[in-house]
Every structure is written in C-alpha cells, then in structure tokens.
N, C-alpha and C positions, 0 to 999 in steps of 0.2 A: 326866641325861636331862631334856628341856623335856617336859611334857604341854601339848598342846592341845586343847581343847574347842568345842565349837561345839553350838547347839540353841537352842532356845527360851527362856520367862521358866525354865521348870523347871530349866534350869542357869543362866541368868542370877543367878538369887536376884531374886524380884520384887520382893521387900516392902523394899528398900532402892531403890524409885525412885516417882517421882512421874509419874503419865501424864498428859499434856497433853490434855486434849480438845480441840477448835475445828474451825470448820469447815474447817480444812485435814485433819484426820484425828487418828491418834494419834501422837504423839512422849514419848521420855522423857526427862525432866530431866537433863541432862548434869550438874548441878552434883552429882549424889549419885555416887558411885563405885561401883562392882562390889560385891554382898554378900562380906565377908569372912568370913561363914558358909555362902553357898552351896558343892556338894560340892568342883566344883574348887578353890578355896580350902584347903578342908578337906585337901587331898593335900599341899597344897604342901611340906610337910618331909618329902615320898615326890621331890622332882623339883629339877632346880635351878633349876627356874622356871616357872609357868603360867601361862599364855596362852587367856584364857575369851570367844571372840569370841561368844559365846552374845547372843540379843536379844530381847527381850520380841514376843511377838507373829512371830516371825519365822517364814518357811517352810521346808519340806524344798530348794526350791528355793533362798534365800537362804543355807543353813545348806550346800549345797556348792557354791554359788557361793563366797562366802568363804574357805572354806574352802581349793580349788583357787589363788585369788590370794594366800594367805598362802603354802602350799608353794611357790609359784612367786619368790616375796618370799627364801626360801631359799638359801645358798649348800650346804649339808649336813642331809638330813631323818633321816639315821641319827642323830642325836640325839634326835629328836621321839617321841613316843607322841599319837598321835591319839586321842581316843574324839570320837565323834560321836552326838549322841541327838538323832534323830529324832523331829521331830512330826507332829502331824493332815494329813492328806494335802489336805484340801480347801482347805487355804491354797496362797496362790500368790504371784508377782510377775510384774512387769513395767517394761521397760524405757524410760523418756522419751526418746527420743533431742532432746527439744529443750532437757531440762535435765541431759542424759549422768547421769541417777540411776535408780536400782530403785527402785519403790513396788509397796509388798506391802498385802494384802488378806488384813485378816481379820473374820469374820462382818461384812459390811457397814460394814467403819470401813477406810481407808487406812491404813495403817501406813508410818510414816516410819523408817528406821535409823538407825545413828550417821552414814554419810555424808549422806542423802537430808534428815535436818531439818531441815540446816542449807541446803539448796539453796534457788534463787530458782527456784519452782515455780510453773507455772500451774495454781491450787487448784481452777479449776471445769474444767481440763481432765483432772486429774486424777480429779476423781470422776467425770467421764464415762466416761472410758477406763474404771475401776475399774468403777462400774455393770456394764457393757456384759459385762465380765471375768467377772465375779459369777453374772450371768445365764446365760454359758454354760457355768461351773462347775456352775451348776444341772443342765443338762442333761444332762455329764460325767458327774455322778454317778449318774445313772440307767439308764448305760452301760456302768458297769463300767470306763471307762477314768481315772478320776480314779486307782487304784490304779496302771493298765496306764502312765499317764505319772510317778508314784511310781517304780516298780520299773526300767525304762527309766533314769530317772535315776541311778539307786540303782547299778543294774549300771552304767553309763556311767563316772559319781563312782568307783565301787571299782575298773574296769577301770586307771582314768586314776592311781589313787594307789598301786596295786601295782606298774605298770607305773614309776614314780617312786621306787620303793621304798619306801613310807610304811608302818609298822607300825600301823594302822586298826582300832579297834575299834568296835562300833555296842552303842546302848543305845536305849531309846524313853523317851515321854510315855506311854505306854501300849501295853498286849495288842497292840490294832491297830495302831499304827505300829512296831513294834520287829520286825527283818526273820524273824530264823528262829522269831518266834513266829507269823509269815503263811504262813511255808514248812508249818511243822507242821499248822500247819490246815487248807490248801490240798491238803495229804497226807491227811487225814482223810478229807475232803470224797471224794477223788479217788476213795480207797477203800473208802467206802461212803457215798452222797450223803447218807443218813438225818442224817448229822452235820449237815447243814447246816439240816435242821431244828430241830436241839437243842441248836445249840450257839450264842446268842446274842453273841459273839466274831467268829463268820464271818460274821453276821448283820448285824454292824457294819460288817464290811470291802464287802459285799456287799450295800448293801439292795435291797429288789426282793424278785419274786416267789420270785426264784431264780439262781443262779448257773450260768450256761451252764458245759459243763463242759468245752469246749474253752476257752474265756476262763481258767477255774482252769490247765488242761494248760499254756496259754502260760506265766502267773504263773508258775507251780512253774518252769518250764521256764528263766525268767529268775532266778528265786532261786540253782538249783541251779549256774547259771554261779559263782557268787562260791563262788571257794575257801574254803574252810575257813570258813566262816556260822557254825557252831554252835559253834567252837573261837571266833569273834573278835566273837561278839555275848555280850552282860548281858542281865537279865533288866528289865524293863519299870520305870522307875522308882516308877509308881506300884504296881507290886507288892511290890516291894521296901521303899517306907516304908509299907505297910499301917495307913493310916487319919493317919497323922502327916500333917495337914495344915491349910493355913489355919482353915478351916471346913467344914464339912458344905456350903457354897454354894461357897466358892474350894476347887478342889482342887489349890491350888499344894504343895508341899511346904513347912513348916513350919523350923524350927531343927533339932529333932528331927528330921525326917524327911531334912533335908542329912545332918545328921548319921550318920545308918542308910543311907544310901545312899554315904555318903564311905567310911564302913566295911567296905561291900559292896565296891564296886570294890578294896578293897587288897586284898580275901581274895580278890577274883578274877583281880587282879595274880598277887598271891603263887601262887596255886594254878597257875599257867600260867606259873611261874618268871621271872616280867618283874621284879618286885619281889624 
C-alpha cells in the first residue's frame, strides 16, 4: 500500500528547509530534500512507498487542491491510503491566471509552492492581489464564514474522494482545525451555549462576541454530511506531541515530536485493522 500525505510545514518536516525572504514573498530552498525524520517518513517500512506532498506555509485550500490533482494523476487509488492534516483556516490561495500559478497567503507574506517559485511572476502584482486578499480575510473572520468556506470545502474534498474511492483519513495542526474535534465542539455549543463561554477552543474557531447559533446548526450540519468523521479522523498533531517542539516560540514539532506522532498514527492504523 502507497501512503500519501499532504498539510502544511508540520508534515513537511520544517527544520530541514531554508525559507527565502524577498520581496517577492516566501519560497523554500529546493536544494534541501523532504525531512527524513518528519512523521510520514517515519511510516515508510509500514507502505511500499510515501508520497509527502505537504508544504511549508501551505493552505487548507492548496492541501486539497493537490491533493484531488495527484488522485487524478492515478490509474488505481485502491492502493493508496490518504491522510490529510489540515491547517489554520485563515490561510488561503489564489489563482494568477496571467502566470497559470497558485499564490498562497500566509500572515501577510506570499507564499510561493514547489510549482509557483519557480514561475515568472509579476511580484508587485502579486502583492497587490494578495493585499486586497488579506484585507477581506479580515473581514471574513469576523463573520463567521472563514470556517463556513473551511467546512464547504472540506465536505466538497471528501464528497469528491469517496466518490473516487480514496481511503481518506484527516488529522490537524491543531484542536481548531482538525474536523470532528469542531464537530464536537459545535455539539457542545449547540447543547448548551454556556460552553461557548468557557470553552476557549470554540472561542478560537469563533471569535467575536458570540456565535450565532444558527451559523454553529449549519457547520454541524456540514460536518455531519461526511461519513464516518470520527472513525477516519486523528487527533490534533499538536496534542498528540504534547510540548515536543522546536521552541516555547516555534511550535513546529521537533524530532521527538515526528517521532510521537509517527507512532500514533501506526497504533491508529493498527487499531482500525489497516495496518
């Protein structure tokens, strides 16, 4: 069986890349290779081959965009095992159609991919677009709908890879992005709103005064579509390496912490007879 991966620097393995600053944005040094300690790595004598299209800085959006064009790359996915770890929902991309490349956006810097950095891009048109991007993300999030275009996609992505037959697992960067730990909370919330006073988790997904609680009824309502959630999701990577990390300032996961997380996933292979 191939594993494939996809997510951000936390399955990338960060600390084996060098990021370019400039005023074109950020890119990562092609000359350094994939961590052979990050977790998917760590599987690889569990698969007959792994496949880590993970990217520093990358979006929920870029992570099943890819993702969909690799299965499609395909001639047979019943070989494949997918896990996918979701990130921070307020990243995003966007499409050049004048240099046919995606440029993502994260906290105020452009993010370049493995396609996109090597493109002949227009760099002050790009951070206009980007700007402009940023700013209404801004307002996004004070809406409630930066999650409602998250979840949207999320159910979209899983409808499209079931329907494909892809065996799909989801994991996160954290509580808040990893799917049925939003389902749970959104059930909390639903069932007694006091949670969402006290539960600074939901407080995260939701900031603002408050959480409309037909806004929550939708979410849930879009969770609950994806079959089996709670049987094909992991638990949040940063819960699982609990404190194993760069630093008290980088909260990337560490050697040890690939590690504790590579180990997790086989007990939860194994546990669900995949392994």
């Amino acid at each position: 069986m191939i594993l494939y991966t996809n997510g951000c620097s936390f399955t990338q393995g960060h600390q084996d890349h060098r990021i370019l600053r400039g005023n074109s944005g950020l890119k990562k040094d092609d000359k350094i290779l994939d961590s052979e300690w990050a977790w998917p790595q760590l599987l690889k004598d569990y698969f007959s081959n792994v496949v880590n299209e993970a990217w520093c800085g990358g979006s929920n959006d870029r992570i099943f965009r890819r993702t969909l064009e690799y299965v499609q790359s395909l001639n047979d996915v019943s070989e494949h095992l997918f896990i996918i770890q979701c990130t921070n929902v307020t990243r995003f991309e966007f499409y050049d159609s004048d240099t046919g490349v995606w440029i993502g956006n994260l906290n105020k810097q452009v993010v370049y991919d493995d396609i996109s950095c090597n493109a002949d891009i227009d760099k002050k048109l790009v951070q206009k677009l980007s700007k402009g991007n940023r700013q209404f993300e801004e307002i996004q999030l004070a809406n409630e709908t930066t999650y409602t275009k998250f979840l949207n996609n999320l159910v979209s992505f899983d409808t499209v890879m079931n329907k494909l037959g892809c065996k799909v697992f989801y994991t996160g960067l954290s509580l808040v992005n990893t799917p049925h730990i939003i389902k749970n909370l959104l059930q909390q919330y639903i069932k007694e709103p006091i949670h969402y006073l006290q539960n600074p988790n939901l407080q995260k997904i939701f900031p603002g005064p408050g959480l409309n609680m037909q806004v929550a009824k939708n979410h849930l309502l879009l969770l609950e579509t994806i079959p089996d959630l709670d049987y094909r999701c992991f638990d949040s990577m940063s819960t699982i390496i609990k404190g194993h990390t760069v630093s008290k300032e980088d909260t990337h996961p560490n050697k040890t912490g690939h590690s504790i997380f590579a180990r997790y996933i086989i007990n939860e292979l194994r546990s669900r007879e995949i392994l």
